[in-house]
Structure formats: structure tokens, C-alpha cells
C-alpha positions in Angstrom: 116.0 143.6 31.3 115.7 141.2 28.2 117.7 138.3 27.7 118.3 138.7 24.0 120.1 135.9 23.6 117.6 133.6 25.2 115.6 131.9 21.8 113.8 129.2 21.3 115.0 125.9 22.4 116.9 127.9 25.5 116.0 127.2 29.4 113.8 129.7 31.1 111.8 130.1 34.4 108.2 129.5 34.7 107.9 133.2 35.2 109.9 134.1 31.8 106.8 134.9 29.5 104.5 136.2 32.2 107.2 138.9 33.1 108.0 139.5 30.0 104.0 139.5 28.9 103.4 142.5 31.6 106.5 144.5 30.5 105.9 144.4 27.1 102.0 145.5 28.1 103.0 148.4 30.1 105.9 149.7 27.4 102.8 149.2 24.4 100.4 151.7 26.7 103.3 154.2 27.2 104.2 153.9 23.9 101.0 154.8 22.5 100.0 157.4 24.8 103.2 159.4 23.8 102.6 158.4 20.2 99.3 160.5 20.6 100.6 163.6 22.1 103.4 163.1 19.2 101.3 163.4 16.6 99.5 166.5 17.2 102.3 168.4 16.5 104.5 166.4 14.7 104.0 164.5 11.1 102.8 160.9 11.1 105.7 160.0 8.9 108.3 161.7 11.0 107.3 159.9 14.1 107.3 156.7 12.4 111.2 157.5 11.2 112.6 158.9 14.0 111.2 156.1 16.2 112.6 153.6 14.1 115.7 155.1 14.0 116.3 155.5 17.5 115.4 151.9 17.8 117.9 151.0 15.5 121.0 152.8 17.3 119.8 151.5 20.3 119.2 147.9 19.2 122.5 148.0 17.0 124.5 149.5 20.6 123.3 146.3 22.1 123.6 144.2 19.6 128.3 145.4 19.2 128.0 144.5 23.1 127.0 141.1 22.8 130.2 139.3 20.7 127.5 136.1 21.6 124.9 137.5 18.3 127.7 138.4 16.0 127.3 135.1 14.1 123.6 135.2 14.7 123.8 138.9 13.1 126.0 137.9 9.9 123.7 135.2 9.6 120.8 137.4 9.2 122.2 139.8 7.3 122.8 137.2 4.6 118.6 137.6 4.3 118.4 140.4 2.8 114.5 139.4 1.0 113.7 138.6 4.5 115.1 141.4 6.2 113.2 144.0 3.3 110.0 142.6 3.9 110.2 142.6 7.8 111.4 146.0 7.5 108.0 146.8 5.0 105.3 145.1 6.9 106.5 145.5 10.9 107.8 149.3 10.0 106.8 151.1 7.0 103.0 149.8 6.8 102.7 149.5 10.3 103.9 152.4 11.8 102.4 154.2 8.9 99.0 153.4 9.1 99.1 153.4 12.8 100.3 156.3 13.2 98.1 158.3 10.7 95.1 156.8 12.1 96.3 158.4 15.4 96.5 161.6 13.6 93.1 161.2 12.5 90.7 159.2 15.5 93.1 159.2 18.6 95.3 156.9 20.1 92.7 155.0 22.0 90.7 154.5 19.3 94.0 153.0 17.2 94.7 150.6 19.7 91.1 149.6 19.8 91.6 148.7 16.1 95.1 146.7 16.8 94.1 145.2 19.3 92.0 143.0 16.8 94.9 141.7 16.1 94.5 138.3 17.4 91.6 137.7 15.2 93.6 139.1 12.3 96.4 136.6 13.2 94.0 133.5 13.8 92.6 133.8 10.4 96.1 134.2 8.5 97.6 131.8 10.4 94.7 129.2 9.4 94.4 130.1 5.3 98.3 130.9 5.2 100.1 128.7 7.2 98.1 125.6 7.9 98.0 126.6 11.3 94.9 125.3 13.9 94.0 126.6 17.5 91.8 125.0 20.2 88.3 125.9 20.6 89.5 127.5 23.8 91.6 129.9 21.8 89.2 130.5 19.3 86.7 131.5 21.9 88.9 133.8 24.1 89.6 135.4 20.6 85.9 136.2 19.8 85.0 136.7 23.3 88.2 139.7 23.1 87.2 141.5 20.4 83.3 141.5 20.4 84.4 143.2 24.3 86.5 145.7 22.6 83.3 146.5 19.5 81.2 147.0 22.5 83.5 149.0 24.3 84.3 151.4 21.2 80.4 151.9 21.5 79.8 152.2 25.2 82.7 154.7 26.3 82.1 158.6 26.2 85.7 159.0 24.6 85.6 156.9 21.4 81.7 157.0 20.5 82.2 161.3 20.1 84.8 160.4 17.4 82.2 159.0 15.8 80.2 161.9 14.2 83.2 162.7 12.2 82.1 159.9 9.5 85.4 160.8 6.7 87.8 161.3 9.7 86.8 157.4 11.3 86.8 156.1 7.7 90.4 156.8 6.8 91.6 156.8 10.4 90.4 152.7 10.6 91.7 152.3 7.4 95.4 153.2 7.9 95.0 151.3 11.1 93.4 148.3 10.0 96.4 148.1 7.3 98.5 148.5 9.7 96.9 145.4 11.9 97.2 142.9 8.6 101.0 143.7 7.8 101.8 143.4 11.7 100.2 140.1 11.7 101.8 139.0 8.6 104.9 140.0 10.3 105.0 137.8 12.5 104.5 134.5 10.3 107.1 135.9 8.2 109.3 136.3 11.3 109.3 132.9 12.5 109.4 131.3 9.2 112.6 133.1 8.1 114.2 134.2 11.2 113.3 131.4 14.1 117.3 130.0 13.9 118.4 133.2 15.1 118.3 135.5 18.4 115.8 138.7 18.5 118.6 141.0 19.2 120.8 140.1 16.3 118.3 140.5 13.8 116.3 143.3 14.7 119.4 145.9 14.1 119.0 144.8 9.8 115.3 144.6 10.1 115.1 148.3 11.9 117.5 149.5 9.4 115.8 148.9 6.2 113.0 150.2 8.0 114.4 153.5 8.7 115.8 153.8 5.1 112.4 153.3 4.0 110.5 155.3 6.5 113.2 158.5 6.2 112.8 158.0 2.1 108.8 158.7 2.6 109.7 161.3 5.8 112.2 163.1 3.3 109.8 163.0 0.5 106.7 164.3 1.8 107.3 165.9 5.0 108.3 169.1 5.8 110.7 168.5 8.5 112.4 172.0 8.7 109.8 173.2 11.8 110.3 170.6 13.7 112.0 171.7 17.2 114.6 170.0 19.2 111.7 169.0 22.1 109.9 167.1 19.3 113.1 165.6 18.0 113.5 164.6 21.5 109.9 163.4 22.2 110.7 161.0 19.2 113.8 159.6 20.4 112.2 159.0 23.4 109.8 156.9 21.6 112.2 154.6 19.8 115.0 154.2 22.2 113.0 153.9 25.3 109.5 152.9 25.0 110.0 151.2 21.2 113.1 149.3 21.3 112.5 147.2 24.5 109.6 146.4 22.9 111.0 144.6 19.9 112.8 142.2 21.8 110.6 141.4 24.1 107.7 140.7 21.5 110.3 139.0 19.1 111.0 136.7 22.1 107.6 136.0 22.7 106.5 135.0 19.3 109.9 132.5 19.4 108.9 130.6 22.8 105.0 131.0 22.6 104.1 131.8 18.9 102.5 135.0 17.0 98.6 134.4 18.1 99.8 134.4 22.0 102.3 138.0 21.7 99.1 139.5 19.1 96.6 138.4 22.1 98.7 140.5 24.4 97.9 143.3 22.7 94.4 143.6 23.4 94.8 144.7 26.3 97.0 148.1 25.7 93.3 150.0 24.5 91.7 149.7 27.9 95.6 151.1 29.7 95.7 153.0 27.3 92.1 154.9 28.2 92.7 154.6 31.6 95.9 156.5 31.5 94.3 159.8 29.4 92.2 159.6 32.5 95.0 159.4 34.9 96.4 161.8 33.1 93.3 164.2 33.0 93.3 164.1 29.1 89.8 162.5 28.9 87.0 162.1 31.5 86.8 158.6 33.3 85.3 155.3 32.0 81.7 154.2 33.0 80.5 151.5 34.5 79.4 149.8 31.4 82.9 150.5 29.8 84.6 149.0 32.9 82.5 146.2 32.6 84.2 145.4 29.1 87.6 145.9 30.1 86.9 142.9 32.6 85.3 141.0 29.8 87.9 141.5 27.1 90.6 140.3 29.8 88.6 137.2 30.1 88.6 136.6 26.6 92.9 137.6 26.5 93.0 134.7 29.5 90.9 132.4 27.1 93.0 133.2 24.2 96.6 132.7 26.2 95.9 130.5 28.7 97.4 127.2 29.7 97.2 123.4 28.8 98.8 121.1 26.6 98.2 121.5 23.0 96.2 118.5 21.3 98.4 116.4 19.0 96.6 117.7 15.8 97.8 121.7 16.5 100.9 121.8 14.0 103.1 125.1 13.3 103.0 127.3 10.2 104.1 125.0 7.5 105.4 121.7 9.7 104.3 118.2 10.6 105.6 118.5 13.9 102.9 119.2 16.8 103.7 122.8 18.8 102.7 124.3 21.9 102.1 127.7 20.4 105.8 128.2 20.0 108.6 127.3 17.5 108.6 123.8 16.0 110.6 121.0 16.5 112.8 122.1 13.3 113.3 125.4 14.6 114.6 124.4 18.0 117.1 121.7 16.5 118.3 124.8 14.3 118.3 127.1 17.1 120.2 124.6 19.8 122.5 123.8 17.0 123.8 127.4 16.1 124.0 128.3 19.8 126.5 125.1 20.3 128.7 126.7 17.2 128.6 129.7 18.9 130.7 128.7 21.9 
């Protein structure tokens, strides 16, 4: 279970971020393999709203049992710019385009595309946010994603979705706009919401998200067919697999920084796979495709490994030197709400 209230600046074990690393791995496969059964029956755009909406009651739930985030919560409620862009990149566009490219070239083949992610990240971070990475990092990076190109190639599964030139077109489009606003997200997160806990945030954020998403849903979607199991299939979605999520990957980007929680991601394709095998919805990976998953996990290792940062990596927008976390400034912020709050 998530500490919400644990931020940056707060005490934690040594085995904090690695736990809370696997669990957010294992919850992003689940996630997406129910995302792809979702979506052949169910409209993109419904998903996307329901989901969010059953993370919001159940974030908002947790959030009225915690008295400890009220202030945290009033404080980010007084945001609202931040909060409507959050709720536009991390929800509308991402779940958007996610989720349509699901509709269109299959979950695996999604997740293949997110999981370029920490590349996506690297580069924003650098021309947006003054931020630099080790060559260490940089390497892990490219030796992750050029494993995950070659695996798109080598396995049996994704190369057949090939043939289908218009359908892999749009499908990595809507994804790839996805990726960008997801890793946008994150920067945006941290620069406007680092003084605050995940938890006491997230309940605004998820909001304006659903408003939005249910706007688009309602507009365009023809929700009359929809049966309960499908309603129920969604709120599965958000309030079991989608909602942990957030605060675990909010968490993450507070203690170890946006490149770190997008690195994580790369490996959900490969579970992902491996589970429509386990689950006899596609035929086992080769040798060859195997072979990749090993190598992008060496690159995720590369990318999130250990070792003090040089004095020269500095965070998004501050003269102070990091360890792929929050700054200096938003620690001093963070300790000094949590005093006020007791």
C-alpha cells in the first residue's frame, strides 16, 4: 500500500522505490492488457472517461480519509492553470491517443510505442528544462529503445500488424501523441506541484480530467449500448489497476525524477506480450524476441541505475545539483508545509 503522504524531502527505506518500481510495473501490464480486451468492445473515449472517473472517486475517497492532505489539497486547488493542464496532457491526450492506438494496432504494440518514453523525456527535459543526464543514462536510454525497435520487428505478434500500413500509421500516431504529453506531464508536475503530496493533488487533477474526457465521451460516443459488464470492466480499470498507479508514479517522479518513473515503463511491452501468451491470446515469443527483452532490461538497469550524480546534473529550471529527484528548493518547500501541517 502507498504512503501518500510520503513526498519529497520525507524518510524512506532503501527498499521504498524498488518496491514501489515493481508494483507500479506489474499494475501498468495489468492495466494494459485489460485496456486491450476493453477496447474491442467498448469506445476509446469511454474507456478513457470511465477510467478516469473511477480514479477520481477512488483517489478523492482516500484523499477525505487522510485529514494530513487537506491543506496540501486546498493548496492545490488554488492552481487551477496547473491543475487544467495536468488534467489535458496526463488524461485527455494521453489516454486518448493511447487508447485509440489500442483500438487500432493492439495493446502490445502501444506499449511498445510508450515505452519510448524515456527517450521522449530525455530530450524535453534537455531543450525545455535545462536538464543534463550522465552518459550512463543516456546509454541505457538508447540501448532500451533500439531493443524495443528490434523487438517490434523480430516477434511474430507485432510484425503481422504490420501489413495493415493506414491502421499502423494512425494507431502510432495517437500513441506517439500520447507519449509527448505524458512526458510533458511530468516536467509540468514537478515544476508546479513538487510542494505538495501525490494524493492531495491527484483528486483536482483527475477531475478536470474527467470533465474533459466525459465532454468528448458525451459528444461523440454513443454510450447508450454499453452493458453493465463493460461499465464494470471500466471501473475496474480506474479504481483498481489505474488509481494505485497514480500515486505510485507521482511518488516516483517526486523522490527520483521524471526520466527514472518514464524508464520504468519500458519494461510493461515485454509483460505485457508475455501475459497474451500466458493468457493464450497470442502464440509465445522466440528466441530472438526473448533475447531483446533481456537486452532492453539492460538498458532500463543502465537508464535507472545507481551512483551519485556529478555536480554539473542540475534539475529542471534550478542551480541546485539533484540526484534525479526534486531539488533543493522543492524539499525546503515540501519539509516546510509538512511542519505547518502538524
Amino acid at each position: 500500500m502507498v504512503n501518500a503522504g510520503i513526498g519529497p524531502g520525507r524518510p524512506g527505506g532503501r527498499a521504498v522505490v524498488p518496491l514501489l518500481s515493481t508494483l507500479m510495473v506489474l499494475l501498468l501490464a495489468a492495466g494494459w492488457l485489460l485496456s486491450g480486451r476493453l477496447v474491442g468492445d467498448v469506445p476509446p473515449l469511454a474507456v478513457a472517461a470511465g477510467r478516469t472517473a473511477a480514479g477520481f472517486v477512488t483517489l478523492t475517497v482516500l484523499a477525505v480519509l487522510r485529514p494530513r492532505t487537506w491543506p496540501d489539497v486546498r493548496t492545490g486547488t488554488r492552481r487551477p492553470r496547473a491543475v487544467i493542464v495536468l488534467a489535458f496532457l496526463g488524461f485527455f491526450v494521453y489516454y486518448t491517443g493511447t487508447l485509440l492506438g489500442i483500438s487500432r494496432i493492439g495493446a502490445s504494440r502501444v506499449g511498445l510505442i510508450v515505452s519510448l518514453l524515456p527517450c521522449v523525456t530525455f530530450l524535453i527535459g534537455i531543450a525545455a528544462y535545462r536538464e543534463r543526464s550522465t552518459r550512463r543514462k543516456a546509454l541505457g536510454t538508447v540501448l532500451a529503445v533500439a531493443a524495443a525497435l528490434g523487438y517490434a520487428g523480430a516477434d511474430g505478434t507485432a510484425a503481422a500488424h504490420l501489413a495493415n500500413g493506414g491502421a499502423l500509421l494512425t494507431g502510432a500516431l495517437f500513441a506517439i501523441a500520447g507519449t509527448v504529453a505524458y512526458a510533458l506531464y511530468g516536467y509540468v508536475y514537478r515544476q508546479h506541484m513538487a510542494d505538495v503530496s501525490p494524493l492531495a493533488v491527484l483528486p483536482a487533477v483527475t477531475g478536470a480530467g474527467t470533465v474533459l474526457l466525459g465532454l468528448a465521451a458525451a459528444l461523440f460516443v454513443p454510450l447508450g449500448g454499453l452493458s453493465l459488464a463493460d461499465w464494470g470492466g471500466v471501473a475496474l480499470l480506474g479504481a483498481v489497476l489505474t488509481a494505485p498507479v497514480f500515486l505510485i508514479s507521482h511518488e516516483l517522479i517526486l523522490r527520483k525524477g521524471p526520466l527514472f518513473t518514464s524508464a520504468l515503463a519500458l519494461v510493461v511491452p515485454f509483460l505485457v506480450r508475455l501475459g497474451e501468451w500466458t493468457l493464450g491470446w497470442a502464440p509465445p515469443p522466440g528466441p530472438l524476441a526473448v533475447a531483446l527483452i533481456c537486452l532492453c532490461a539492460a538498458g532500463v538497469w543502465l537508464t535507472v541505475g545507481g551512483g551519485r550524480p556529478a555536480a554539473h546534473e542540475k534539475s529542471p529550471g534550478s542551480g541546485a545539483p539533484v540526484a534525479d529527484g526534486p531539488d533543493e528548493r522543492d524539499t525546503v518547500r515540501h519539509e516546510r508545509g509538512t511542519r505547518e501541517h502538524h
